[in-house]
C-alpha angles and dihedrals in degrees: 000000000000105000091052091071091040101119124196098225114139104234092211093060113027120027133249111287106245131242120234107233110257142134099271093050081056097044081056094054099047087048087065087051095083089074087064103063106086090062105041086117096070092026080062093051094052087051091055085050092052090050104047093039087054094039086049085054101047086061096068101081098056098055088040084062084039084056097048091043090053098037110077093046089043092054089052108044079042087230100135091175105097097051079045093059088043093052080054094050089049103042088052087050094053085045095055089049101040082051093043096048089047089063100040090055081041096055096033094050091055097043084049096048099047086039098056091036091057089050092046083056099045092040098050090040085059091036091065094039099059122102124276088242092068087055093047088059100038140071120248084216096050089047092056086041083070091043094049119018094026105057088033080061088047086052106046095054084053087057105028126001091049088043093054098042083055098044091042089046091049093053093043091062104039088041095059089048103053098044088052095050088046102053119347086195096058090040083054092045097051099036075065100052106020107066096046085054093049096044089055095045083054087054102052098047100049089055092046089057085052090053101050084037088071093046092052091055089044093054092043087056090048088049085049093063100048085049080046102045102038088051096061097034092141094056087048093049083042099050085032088234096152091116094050101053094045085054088047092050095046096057099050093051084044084062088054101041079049089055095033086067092033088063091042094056082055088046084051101057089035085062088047095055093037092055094033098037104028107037088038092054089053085042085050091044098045090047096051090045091048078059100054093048089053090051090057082241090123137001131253098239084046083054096044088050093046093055098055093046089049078065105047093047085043092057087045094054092046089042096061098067097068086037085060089051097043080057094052099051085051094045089055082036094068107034084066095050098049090045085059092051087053097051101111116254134218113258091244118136116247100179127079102287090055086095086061126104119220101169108026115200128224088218100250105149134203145187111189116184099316125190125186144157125169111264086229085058115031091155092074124060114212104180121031118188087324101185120179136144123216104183121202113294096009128134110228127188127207114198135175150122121291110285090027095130087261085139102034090064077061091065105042098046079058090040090228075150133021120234114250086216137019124017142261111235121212104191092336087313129124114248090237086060084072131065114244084243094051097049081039096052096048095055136069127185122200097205120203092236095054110202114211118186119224113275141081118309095254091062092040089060102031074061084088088057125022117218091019116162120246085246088053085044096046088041090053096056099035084065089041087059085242102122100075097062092032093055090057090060101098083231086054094200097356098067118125118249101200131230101326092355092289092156089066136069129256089255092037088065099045092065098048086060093042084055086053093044089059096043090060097053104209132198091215119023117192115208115199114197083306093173108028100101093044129104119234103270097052093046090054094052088039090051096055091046083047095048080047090050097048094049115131087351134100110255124206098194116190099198136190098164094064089199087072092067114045094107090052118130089221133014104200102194107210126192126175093343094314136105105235101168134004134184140085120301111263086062102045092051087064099058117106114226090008125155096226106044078046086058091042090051087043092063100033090069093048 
């Protein structure tokens, strides 16, 4: 599954873990490749221009050898023509590359582009569609990392990882060949030499990265106390912890500093092979190929030529390890991310139509027997033969102790789960009689914890209907007791609401959730403590907007404050996922023992 691979890395600060190379990583790419096809027309093209601008390059060599050949003899007969010719040659050739690689960037941008854009799409529609189950067990952070890091991985490896592969295959090839047709004794020479150089400088390299890997963490945890303790600056001056911190601190940039000159002893050598070994071995190869051209085994322009060629075929070599990595990164990439596209989705419409109500509810509600616990912890029951009735219109009130199930009925009236066991009834029907949209669209829930997104507050109410008019949006909060304080922003209903509504109050907030509440005009509304964290001024003006909310619709009120819940039609005691007592208030205050004269007089007394 999915979730089980999510990891928590941050992708600013590790890198993505990598894939092996196997043939299920591959099923899973070309599972991905699918997404290509529409534009395999364009994704060709930039192939032929890969293939021309490298081609075009790989020509050079030969005429710079052609140049030098040509160039003694032409300086001393004066005749300049010929290296003219050749500079002709050689500039055109630039020209057709520099063209040809101008188009290939050009064709496999946009295919990348499109192709990653189409999977977004397809990744974050499954993405909202998915349980509430799959969210329970997952990281928001992890989630966004698929969406992000993840298909920016995918993408890079259409426009440059698979373009490079291509292009340093393709030099690789023609290289070889034309050393060895150049001079077999040179391409033995440096098959000899040139591998072993290039297997230690990957070495080195990637030691060097791991290095410089650990540093990085150190100095990100380092970074983590100053956020830490800056943050909580008050908590550090009260406790006089100053000491401590800086201690703290200096040890953890001590660890960097430690690895810092650990990975500059490893740079060092690395200078001292790469100007020993490399350059010796170009000193070695020039040497032995002077010989052979003083031997009349080969010719100068042919030496020239093969030098040249020996470099291009040697940063080949050395480029394909990061190329290899950059696979493998794609290749882990993209099994995530497959594995998130085959996570199975709830059956919720996500098109137009999705706003329509086929089956339309009285609002007669029923519990019947219902039995839950959550899947990621089956060892707790939550619910146990929980039985209740809501008819239509009525006010019912759901009580308890902390940890009850209060919460739990939310979800299941939503059918964010469904019950192991009994059924939920929507006007005598089985829930299952009913889409997930239709039951969706015909309730609405005020949270105690209200989230706002982060735009103005029209947008923020016109959430509850989409396309609603600004007279459908005014009227809304002019009933939610919300005008009023909207209307003393500057912006009025454009103001911004900042990241989760945090310009605004907490009661503020409330009633911009109880406006979109009633613009959405629900058949059920579920109120979750929807007044307990706010101070006496904004519960009074929250529980007018609410009394106007639950008008003329069934109410499923989860209370702490059990002030808030005398008028209502039913009071359904709830303790340890079982309905102990039900009944209004008058009659449940009576009772003797009972849990919830036990909580009034609770509360009473504090």
């Amino acid at each position: 599954m999915a979730r089980q691979r999510l990891n928590s890395s941050n992708p600013a600060e590790q890198e993505l873990p990598k894939a092996k190379i196997s043939k299920e990583s591959l099923q899973h790419a070309l599972t991905l490749l699918k997404y290509i096809k529409p534009y395999r027309a364009k994704f060709g093209l930039g192939l032929f221009f890969l293939i021309g601008s490298t081609v075009a390059f790989m020509y050079i060599p030969m005429e710079m050898g052609k140049l030098v050949g040509v160039a003694t003899e032409s300086i001393k007969k004066g005749d300049l023509t010929q290296i003219k010719e050749i500079a002709l040659v050689l500039f055109g050739t630039l020209a057709f590359a520099a063209v040809f690689s101008f188009f290939r960037i050009l064709w496999f941008v946009e295919v990348s582009e499109k192709t990653v854009a189409s999977i977004r799409k397809d990744v974050y529609s499954n993405l909202i569609r998915l349980p509430m189950n799959f969210f329970a067990q997952s990281r928001v952070g992890e989630l966004n990392s698929r969406i992000s890091s993840d298909l920016s991985q995918i993408q890079d490896s259409i426009t440059t990882t698979l373009a490079e592969f291509l292009r340093q295959s393709i030099i690789l090839i023609v290289g070889i060949v034309a050393v060895t047709i150049i001079s077999k004794e040179l391409t033995l020479f440096i098959l000899c030499v040139l591998p072993v150089l290039i297997l230690i400088a990957i070495f080195f390299g990637k030691y060097i990265r791991s290095i410089a890997r650990k540093a990085q963490d150190k100095l990100a945890e380092s970074n983590t106390i100053v956020e830490e303790t800056l943050q909580g600056i008050a908590n550090v001056k009260a406790f006089t912890n100053e000491s401590y911190e800086t201690n703290r601190y200096t040890q953890s940039i001590n660890q960097v500093v430690k690895l810092a000159l650990r990975g500059a002893k490893f740079r060092g050598a690395f200078v001292i092979f790469i100007t020993l070994g490399m350059f010796g071995a170009i000193i070695s190869i020039a040497v032995y190929g002077a010989s052979l051209v003083h031997l009349g085994k080969i010719e100068m322009k042919d030496f020239i030529s093969f030098i040249l060629y020996t470099g291009f075929v040697g940063g080949a070599m050395g480029g394909f390890a990061e190329i290899l990595a950059q696979i493998q990164k794609t290749l882990g990439a993209t099994e995530r991310v497959v594995e998130l596209l085959g996570e199975p989705s709830e059956q919720v419409a996500i098109d137009e139509d999705s706003y329509k109500i086929e089956h339309p509810i009285k609002g007669d509600l029923a519990f019947d027997r219902v039995s839950f616990y959550y899947p990621s912890r089956p060892e707790v029951q939550v619910l146990n033969e929980v039985s209740f009735t809501a008819k239509a219109g009525e006010k019912v009130a759901i009580v308890g102790p902390s940890g009850a199930g209060k919460s739990t009925i939310v979800g299941q009236i939503l059918r964010f789960y469904e019950p192991q066991q009994g059924q939920l009834l929507y006007d005598g029907l089985p829930a299952s009689a009913y889409s997930l949209t239709d039951i969706r669209n015909q309730v609405a829930i005020v949270p105690q914890d209200v989230l706002l997104f982060g735009g103005s507050i029209k947008e923020n109410i016109a959430y509850g209907k989409i396309g609603a008019t600004d007279e459908e949006i005014i009227q809304a909060a002019k009933r939610a007791n919300a005008h009023n304080f909207i209307m003393n922003f500057p912006e009025g209903y454009e103001t911004k609401v900042g990241e989760r509504g945090v310009k605004l109050s907490g009661g503020q907030r409330q009633r911009i959730a109880i406006a979109r509440a009633l613009l959405k005009n629900p058949v059920i509304l579920i109120l979750d403590e929807a007044t307990s964290s706010l101070d006496s001024e904004s519960e009074r003006l929250v529980q007018e907007a609410l009394e106007e909310l639950m008008k003329n619709r069934t109410s499923i009120i989860i209370a702490h404050r059990l002030s808030t819940i005398r008028e209502a039609d039913k009071i359904v005691v709830l303790e340890k996922g079982k309905v102990i007592e039900q009944g209004t208030h008058n009659e449940l205050i009576l009772k003797d023992n009972g849990l919830y004269r036990y909580l009034s007089e609770l509360q009473l007394e504090s």
